[in-house]
C-alpha positions in Angstrom: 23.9 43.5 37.0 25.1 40.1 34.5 23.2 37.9 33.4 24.5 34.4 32.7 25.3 34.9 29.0 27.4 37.9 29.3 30.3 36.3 28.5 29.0 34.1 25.3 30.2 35.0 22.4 29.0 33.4 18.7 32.8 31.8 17.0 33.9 33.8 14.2 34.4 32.6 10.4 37.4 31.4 11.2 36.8 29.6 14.2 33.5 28.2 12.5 35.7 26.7 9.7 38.2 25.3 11.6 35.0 23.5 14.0 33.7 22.3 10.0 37.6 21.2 9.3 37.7 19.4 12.6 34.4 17.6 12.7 34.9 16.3 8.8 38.1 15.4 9.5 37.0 13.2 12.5 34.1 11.9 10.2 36.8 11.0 7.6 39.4 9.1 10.3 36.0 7.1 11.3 35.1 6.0 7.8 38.4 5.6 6.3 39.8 4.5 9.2 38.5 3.1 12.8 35.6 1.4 10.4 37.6 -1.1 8.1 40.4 -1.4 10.8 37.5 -2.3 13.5 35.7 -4.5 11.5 34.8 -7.8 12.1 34.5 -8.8 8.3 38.4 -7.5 8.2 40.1 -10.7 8.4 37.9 -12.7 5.7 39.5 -13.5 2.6 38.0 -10.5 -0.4 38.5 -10.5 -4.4 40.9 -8.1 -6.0 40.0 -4.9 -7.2 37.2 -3.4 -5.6 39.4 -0.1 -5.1 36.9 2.4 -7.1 34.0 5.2 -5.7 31.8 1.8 -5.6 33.4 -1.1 -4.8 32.8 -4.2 -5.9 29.4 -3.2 -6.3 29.2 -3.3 -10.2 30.5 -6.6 -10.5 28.5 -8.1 -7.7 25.6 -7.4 -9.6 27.0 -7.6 -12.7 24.7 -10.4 -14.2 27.3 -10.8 -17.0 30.0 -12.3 -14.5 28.9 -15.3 -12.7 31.8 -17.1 -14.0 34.5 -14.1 -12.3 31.8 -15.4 -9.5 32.4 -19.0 -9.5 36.2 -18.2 -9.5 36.0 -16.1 -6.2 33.8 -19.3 -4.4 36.3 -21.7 -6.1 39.2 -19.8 -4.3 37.5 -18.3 -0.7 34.8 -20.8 -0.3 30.8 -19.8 -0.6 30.9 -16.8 1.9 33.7 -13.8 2.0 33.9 -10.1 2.1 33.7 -7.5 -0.7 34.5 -4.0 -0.4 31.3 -1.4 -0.3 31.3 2.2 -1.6 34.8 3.9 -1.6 35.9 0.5 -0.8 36.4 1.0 2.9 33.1 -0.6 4.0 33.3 -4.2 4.3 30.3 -6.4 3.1 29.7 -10.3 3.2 29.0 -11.4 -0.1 27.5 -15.6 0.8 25.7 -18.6 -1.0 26.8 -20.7 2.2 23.1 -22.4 2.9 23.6 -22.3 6.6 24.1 -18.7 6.5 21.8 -17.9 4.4 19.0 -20.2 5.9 19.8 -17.4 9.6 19.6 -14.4 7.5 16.6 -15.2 6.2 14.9 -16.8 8.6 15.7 -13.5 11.3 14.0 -10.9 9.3 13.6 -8.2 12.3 17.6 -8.8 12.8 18.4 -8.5 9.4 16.6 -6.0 7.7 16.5 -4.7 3.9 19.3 -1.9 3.7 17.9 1.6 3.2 19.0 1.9 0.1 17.3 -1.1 -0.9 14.0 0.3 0.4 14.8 3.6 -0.7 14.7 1.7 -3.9 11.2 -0.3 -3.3 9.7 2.7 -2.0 9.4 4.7 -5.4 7.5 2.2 -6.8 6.0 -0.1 -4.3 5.1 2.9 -2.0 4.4 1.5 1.7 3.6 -2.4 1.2 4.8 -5.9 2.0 7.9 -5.0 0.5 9.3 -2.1 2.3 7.5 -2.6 5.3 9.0 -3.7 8.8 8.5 -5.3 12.5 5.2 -5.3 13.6 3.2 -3.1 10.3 5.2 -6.5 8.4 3.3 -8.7 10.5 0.0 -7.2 10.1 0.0 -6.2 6.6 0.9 -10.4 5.5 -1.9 -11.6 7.7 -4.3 -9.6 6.0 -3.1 -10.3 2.5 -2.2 -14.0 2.8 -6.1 -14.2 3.2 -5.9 -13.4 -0.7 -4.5 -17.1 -1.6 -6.8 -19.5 0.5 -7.9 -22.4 -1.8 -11.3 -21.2 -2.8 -9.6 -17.8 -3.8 -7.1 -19.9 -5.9 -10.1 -21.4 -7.7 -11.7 -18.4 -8.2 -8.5 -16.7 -9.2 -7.8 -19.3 -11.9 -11.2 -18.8 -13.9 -10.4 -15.0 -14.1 -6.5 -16.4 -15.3 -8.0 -18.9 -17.9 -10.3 -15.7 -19.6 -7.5 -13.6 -19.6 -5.6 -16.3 -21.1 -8.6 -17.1 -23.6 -7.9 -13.2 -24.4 -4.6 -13.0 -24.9 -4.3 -16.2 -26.8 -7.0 -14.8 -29.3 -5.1 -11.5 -29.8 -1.7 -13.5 -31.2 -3.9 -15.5 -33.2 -5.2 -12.3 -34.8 -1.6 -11.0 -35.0 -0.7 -14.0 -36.9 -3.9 -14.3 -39.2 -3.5 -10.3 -40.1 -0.7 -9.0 -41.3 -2.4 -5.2 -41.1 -3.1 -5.7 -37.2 -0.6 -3.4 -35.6 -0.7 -3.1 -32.0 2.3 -2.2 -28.8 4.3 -5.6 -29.1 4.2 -6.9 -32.5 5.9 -5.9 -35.9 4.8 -5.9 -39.0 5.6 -9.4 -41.2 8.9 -8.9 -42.6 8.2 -10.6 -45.6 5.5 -11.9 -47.8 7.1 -15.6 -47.3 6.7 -14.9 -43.6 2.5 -15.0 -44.1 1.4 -16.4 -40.5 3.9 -15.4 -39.1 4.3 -12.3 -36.3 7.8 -11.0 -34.6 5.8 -10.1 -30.9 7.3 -8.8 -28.0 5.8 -11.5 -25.7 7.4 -9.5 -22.3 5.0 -6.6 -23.5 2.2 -8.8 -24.3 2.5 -11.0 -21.2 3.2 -7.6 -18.9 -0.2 -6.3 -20.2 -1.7 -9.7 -19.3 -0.8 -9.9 -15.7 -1.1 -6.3 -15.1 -4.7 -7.0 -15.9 -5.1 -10.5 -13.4 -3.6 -8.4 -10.5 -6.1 -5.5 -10.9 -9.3 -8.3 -10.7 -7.6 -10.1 -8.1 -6.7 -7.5 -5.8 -9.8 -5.1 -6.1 -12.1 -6.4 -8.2 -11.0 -3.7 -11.4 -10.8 -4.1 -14.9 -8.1 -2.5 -16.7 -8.2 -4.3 -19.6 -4.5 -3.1 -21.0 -4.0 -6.2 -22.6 -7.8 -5.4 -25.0 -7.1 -1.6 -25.0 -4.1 -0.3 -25.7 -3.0 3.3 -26.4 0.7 3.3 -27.2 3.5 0.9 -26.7 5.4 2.6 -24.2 7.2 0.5 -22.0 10.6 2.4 -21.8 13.5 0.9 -19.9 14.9 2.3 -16.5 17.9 5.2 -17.2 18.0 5.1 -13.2 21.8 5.5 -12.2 23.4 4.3 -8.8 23.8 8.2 -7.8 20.3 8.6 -6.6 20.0 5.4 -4.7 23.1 6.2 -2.4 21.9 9.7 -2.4 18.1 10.3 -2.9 18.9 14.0 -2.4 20.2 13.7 -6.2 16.9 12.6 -7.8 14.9 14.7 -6.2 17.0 17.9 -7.0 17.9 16.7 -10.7 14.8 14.0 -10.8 15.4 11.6 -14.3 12.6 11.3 -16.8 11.6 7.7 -15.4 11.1 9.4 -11.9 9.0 11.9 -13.5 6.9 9.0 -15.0 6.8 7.2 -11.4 5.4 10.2 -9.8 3.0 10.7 -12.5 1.5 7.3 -12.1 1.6 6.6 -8.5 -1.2 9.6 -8.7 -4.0 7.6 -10.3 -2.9 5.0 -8.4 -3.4 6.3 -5.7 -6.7 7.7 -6.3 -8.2 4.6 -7.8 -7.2 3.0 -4.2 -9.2 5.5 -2.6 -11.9 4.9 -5.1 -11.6 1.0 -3.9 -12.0 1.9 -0.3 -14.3 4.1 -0.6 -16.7 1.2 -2.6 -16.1 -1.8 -0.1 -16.9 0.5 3.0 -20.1 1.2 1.2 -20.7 -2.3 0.6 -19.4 -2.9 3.8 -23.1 -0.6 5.3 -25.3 -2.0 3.2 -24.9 -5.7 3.7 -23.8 -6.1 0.2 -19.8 -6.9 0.3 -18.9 -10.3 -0.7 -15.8 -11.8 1.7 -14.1 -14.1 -1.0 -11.1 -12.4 -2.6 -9.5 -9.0 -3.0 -8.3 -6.3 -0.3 -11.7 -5.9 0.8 -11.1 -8.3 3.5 -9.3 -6.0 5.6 -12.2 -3.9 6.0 -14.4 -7.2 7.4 -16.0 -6.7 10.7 -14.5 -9.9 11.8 -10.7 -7.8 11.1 -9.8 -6.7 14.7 -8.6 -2.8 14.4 -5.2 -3.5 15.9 -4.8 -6.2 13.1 -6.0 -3.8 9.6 -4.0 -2.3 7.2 -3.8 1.6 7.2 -5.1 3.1 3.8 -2.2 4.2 2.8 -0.6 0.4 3.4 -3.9 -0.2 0.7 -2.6 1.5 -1.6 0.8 0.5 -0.8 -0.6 -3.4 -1.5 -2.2 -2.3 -4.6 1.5 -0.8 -6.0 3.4 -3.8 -5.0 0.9 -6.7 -6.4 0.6 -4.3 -9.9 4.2 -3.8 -10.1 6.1 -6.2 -8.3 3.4 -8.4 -9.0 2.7 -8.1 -12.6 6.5 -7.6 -13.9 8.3 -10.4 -11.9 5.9 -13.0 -13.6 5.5 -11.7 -16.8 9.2 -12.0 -16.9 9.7 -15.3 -15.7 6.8 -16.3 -18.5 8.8 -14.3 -21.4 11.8 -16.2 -20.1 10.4 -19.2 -20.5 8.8 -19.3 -23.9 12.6 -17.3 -25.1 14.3 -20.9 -23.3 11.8 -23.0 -25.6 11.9 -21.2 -28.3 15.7 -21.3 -28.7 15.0 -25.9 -27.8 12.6 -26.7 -30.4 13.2 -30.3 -29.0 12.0 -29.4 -25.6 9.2 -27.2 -27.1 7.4 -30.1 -28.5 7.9 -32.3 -25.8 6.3 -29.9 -23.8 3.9 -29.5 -26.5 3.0 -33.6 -26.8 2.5 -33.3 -22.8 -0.1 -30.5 -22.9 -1.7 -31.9 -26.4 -3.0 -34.8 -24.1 -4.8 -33.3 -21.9 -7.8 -31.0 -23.0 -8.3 -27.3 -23.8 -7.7 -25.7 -20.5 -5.6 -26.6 -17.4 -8.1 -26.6 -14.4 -6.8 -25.7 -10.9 -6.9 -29.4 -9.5 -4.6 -30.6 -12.3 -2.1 -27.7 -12.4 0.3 -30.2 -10.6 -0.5 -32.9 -12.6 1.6 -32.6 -15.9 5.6 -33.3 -14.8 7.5 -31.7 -18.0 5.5 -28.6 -17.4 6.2 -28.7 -13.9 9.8 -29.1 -14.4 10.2 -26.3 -17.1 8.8 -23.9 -14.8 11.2 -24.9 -12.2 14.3 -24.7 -14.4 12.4 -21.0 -15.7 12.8 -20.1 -11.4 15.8 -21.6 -11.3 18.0 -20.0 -14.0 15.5 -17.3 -14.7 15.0 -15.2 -11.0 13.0 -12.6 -10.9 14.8 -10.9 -8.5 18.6 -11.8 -9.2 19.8 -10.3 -5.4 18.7 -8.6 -2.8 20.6 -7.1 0.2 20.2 -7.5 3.9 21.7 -5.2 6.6 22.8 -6.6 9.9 20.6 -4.9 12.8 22.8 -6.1 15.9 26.2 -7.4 16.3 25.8 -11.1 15.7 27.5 -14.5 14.7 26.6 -15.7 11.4 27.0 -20.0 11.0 28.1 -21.9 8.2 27.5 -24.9 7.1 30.8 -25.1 5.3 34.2 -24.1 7.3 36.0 -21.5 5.5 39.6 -19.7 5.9 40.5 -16.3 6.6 43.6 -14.3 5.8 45.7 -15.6 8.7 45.3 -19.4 7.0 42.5 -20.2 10.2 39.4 -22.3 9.8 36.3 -20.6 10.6 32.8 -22.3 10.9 31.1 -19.2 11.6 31.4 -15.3 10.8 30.8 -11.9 13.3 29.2 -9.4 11.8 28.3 -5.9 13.3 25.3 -4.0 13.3 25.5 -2.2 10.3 27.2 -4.3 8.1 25.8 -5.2 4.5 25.0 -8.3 3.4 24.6 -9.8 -0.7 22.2 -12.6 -1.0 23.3 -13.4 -4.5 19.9 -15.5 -5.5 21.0 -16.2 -9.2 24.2 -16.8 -8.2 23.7 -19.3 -6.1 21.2 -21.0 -8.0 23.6 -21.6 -11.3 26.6 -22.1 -8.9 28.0 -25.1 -9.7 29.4 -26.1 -6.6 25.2 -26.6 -5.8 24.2 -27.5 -9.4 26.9 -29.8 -10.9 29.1 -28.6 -13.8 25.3 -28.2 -16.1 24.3 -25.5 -13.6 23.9 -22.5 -16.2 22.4 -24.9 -19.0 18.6 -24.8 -19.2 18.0 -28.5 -18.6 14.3 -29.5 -17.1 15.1 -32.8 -17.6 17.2 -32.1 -13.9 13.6 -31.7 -12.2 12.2 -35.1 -13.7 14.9 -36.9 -11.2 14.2 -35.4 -8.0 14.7 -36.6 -4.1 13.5 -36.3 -0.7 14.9 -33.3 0.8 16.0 -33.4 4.5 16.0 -31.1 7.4 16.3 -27.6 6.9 20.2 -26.5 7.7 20.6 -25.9 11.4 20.0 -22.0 12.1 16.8 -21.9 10.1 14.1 -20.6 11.3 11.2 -22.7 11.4 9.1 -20.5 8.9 11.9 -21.1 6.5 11.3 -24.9 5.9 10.8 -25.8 2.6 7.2 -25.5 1.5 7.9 -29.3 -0.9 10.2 -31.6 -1.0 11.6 -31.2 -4.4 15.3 -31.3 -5.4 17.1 -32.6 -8.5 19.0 -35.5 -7.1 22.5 -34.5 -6.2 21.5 -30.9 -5.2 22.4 -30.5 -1.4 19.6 -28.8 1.2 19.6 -25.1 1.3 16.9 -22.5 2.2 14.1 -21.6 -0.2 10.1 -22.9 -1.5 12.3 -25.4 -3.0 15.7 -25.9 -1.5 19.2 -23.6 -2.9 16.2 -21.6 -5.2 15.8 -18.1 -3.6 13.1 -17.0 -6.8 10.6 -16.0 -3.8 13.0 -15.1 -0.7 12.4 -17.8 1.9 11.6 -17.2 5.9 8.9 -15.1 7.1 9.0 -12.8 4.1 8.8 -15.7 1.8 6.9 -13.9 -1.2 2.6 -14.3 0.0 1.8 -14.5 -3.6 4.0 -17.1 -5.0 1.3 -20.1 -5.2 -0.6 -17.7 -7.2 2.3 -16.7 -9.9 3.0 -20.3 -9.9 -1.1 -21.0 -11.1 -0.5 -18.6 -13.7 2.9 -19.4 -15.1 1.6 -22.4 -15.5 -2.0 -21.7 -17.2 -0.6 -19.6 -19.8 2.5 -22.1 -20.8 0.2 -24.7 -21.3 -2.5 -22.9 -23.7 0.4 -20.9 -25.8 2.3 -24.0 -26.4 -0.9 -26.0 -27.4 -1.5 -23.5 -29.8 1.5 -21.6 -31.2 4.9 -22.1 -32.4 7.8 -20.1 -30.7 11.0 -18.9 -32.4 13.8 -16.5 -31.4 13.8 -13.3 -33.7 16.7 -13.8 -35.6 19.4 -10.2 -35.1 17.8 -9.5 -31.7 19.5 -9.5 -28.9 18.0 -10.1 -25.1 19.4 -8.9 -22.5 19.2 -9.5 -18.3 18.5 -6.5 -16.3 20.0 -6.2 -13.0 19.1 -3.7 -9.6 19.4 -0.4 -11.2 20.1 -0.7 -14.9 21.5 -3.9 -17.7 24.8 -4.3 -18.5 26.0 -6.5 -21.6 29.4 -7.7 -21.1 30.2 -5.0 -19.1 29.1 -2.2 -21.5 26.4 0.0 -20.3 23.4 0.3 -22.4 20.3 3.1 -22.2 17.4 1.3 -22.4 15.7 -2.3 -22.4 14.4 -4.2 -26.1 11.7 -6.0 -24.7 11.8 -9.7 -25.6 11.1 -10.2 -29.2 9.7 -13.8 -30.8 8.7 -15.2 -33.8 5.0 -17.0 -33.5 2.8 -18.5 -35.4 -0.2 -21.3 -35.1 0.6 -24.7 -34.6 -1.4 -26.7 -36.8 -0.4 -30.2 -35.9 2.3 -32.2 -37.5 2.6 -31.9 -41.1 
């Protein structure tokens, strides 16, 4: 008797190899092929070059080449396509504020690429960040409740003693030339008595490292007090492992080793958080102002809490993301007025007038501050681009027409699911077509001179309006807290925190310049670091410097 399998054979080798040959073959005609010769982003008007493993990847985020930049929107207009990895995949590379204003303000349709997440997700584990849909929606509810007004108030006493801190450690560094510590040098010469070379991104890192850990959970580090070496090595992470993760995790690099090694404690002192507000939460005893803790509140509805692991997630993104995107717009800032003396002590007269500390109420209050810190977001982003990947087939508008290979005028672009997307945030906010011809000079004066903005660009999405009205005259409307500047995203993942960074920025300008003196360090160089590691006019290099200073006391006019 047969059974129904009698006849089924397994292939041999060399059928087996053949099926492999076939199959990658096909995989190879639908990448190199059907997929650039289908795509909607074909007809668009591209850059040269492009034709290595990575496209035009290196020079789109190439922070060394905005002028190459400028050339391509001076020649194809603000949106056109650049060539992806192995330069067959076809991505739109934009600054048009039309287009930008519907990417951002349809988050579920265009998402953060996987790579990009892939990205986030070592360091940020599973918060705001790399969330999505729905877990998105519930996770920024619970921590928006971080930034109401009284928590700002609250939040700004625990900035002005970390401040008070901080500002009493340089004055110790300056007064004693024995003090070593992480980010300062010894003098370099006896002439050079008061004054101390300090790497103010180390310092300033430290500081807000500390806020975020009071804010967030009610925990003192105290870094900034209580140092135990100065390590703060630069990333040596290559594009190999964010295209293929595989890579790191079979050949991991030292700084994923040191990831993994700290997202342990972190981890556990999460747990450790939890574990205190729940019992605080039985005996009666939890206080409902501030921190994480509110997501365990009675009045929470279960549907609408975080997960513990989105806790911890939370607690990663405000320490990291957090902590490092402000103390780098703040070390960016004192660098800008070190290397302007002039505006340094206008600044300086500003602040002088007022008295020792900058309460909450009149953080808004002093208009050259404001306006430095503005020009700091402006040139300065924390985040210099971020990538968005199309999640349906869709039409993309534009607020300015542009033409495509065949010499036709299109007002609006197709895009398939899929497809890649650069949001080129520091590009577009020293672009000059947007800025004037001054756009990449650090000019506060711009702010001092501002206008009304009008109505968001059609296509926005309501969420996306500008939170304020304020514009240099002569800049045009574009998405953003402030319109063409991208420093925070815009749209319903507008950054929760930003009011906050803002608070602090602004604290700690106004008591260093009251009471020090800024200087570049003469033979140092600073350099920008882009997604995955700095380049310096297009040369590679291994590892970051910090950003070095020369400070010492102001002691009034002389």
């Amino acid at each position: 008797m047969s059974g129904p399998l009698e006849h089924v054979r397994l292939p041999t080798a060399r059928e087996g190899i053949l099926f492999l040959i076939a199959y990658l073959a096909v995989r190879a005609l639908h990448y190199f092929l059907y997929k650039p010769l289908t795509s909607p982003l074909r007809n668009l008007q591209h850059p040269p070059g492009g034709k290595g493993w990575l496209g035009h990847f290196s020079e789109v985020i190439d922070l060394y080449s905005q002028e190459k930049i400028d050339g391509w929107v001076n020649t194809y207009g603000k949106a056109f396509m650049v060539r992806g990895p192995f330069w067959v995949h076809h991505r739109l590379w934009t600054i048009d504020p039309r287009a930008l204003a519907h990417i951002m303000g349809n988050p579920n349709d265009y998402r953060k690429s996987e790579m990009l997440r892939r990205a986030a997700r070592r360091y940020l584990s599973s918060g705001l960040i790399d969330a999505e849909g729905e877990r998105h929606k519930v996770q920024r509810k619970v921590v928006q409740r971080l930034f109401s007004r009284n928590s700002m108030k609250l939040f700004g006493k625990v900035t002005q003693e970390k401040t008070d801190q901080l500002a009493g450690i340089m004055s110790d560094l300056c007064s004693d030339a024995e003090m070593v510590c992480p980010y300062a040098e010894q003098p370099g010469s006896e002439k050079d008595t008061g004054v101390r070379e300090v790497d103010i991104y180390g310092l300033t890192s430290r500081w807000t490292y500390d806020l975020i850990g009071q804010v967030t959970i009610d925990h003192k580090f105290d870094s900034l007090g209580d140092w135990d070496d100065g390590s703060r090595d630069g990333r040596d992470q290559g594009e190999l492992g964010l295209f293929w993760p595989r890579i790191d995790k079979v050949m991991p690099t030292e700084n994923s080793r040191r990831v993994a090694a700290g997202m342990g404690p972190l981890e556990e002192l999460s747990k450790k958080a939890i574990r205190d507000r729940r019992k605080e939460i039985a005996e009666g005893t939890m206080d409902k102002l501030a921190d994480l803790r509110v997501n365990m509140s009675e009045e929470t509805l279960p549907g609408q809490k975080m997960w513990d692991d989105e806790i911890t997630g939370q607690l990663a993104t405000f320490m990291f993301a957090g902590s490092e995107t402000t103390s780098g717009t703040i070390s960016w800032a004192l660098h800008a007025l070190a290397c302007r003396p002039q505006m340094q002590t206008k600044l300086r007269t500003e602040c002088l007038a007022y008295g020792e500390s900058l309460p909450f109420e009149q953080l808004d209050q002093l208009p050259y501050l404001d306006a430095v810190v503005m020009e700091v977001l402006r040139v300065y982003p924390s985040l210099p681009s971020t990538i968005r990947e199309a999640q349906k087939d869709d039409i993309i508008p534009l607020a300015e027409p542009i033409q495509d290979r065949n010499g036709k005028t299109v007002s609006s672009i197709r895009i398939r699911r899929g497809q890649v997307i650069y949001v080129p945030i520091e590009q577009l906010q020293v672009a000059t077509c947007v800025w004037g011809p001054d756009a990449r000079e650090f000019n506060p004066e711009r702010w001092l001179n501002t206008g009304a903005s009008q109505a968001t660009p059609d296509g926005a999405a309501p969420e996306s309006a500008p939170a304020s009205s304020k514009r240099p005259t002569g800049v045009p409307d574009g998405p953003g807290v402030w319109p063409n500047i991208l420093t925070f995203i815009d749209g319903p993942r507008r950054c929760v925190g930003y009011k906050l960074a803002l608070m602090q920025i602004k604290m700690i300008l106004y008591a260093l310049i009251r009471d020090f003196e800024f200087a570049p360090a003469p033979e140092k160089q600073i350099y920008k670091w882009n997604l995955t590691r700095p380049y310096v006019a297009g040369e590679l290099l291994s590892k970051g410097t910090g950003l070095p200073l020369f400070v010492r006391p102001y002691k009034g006019d002389v």
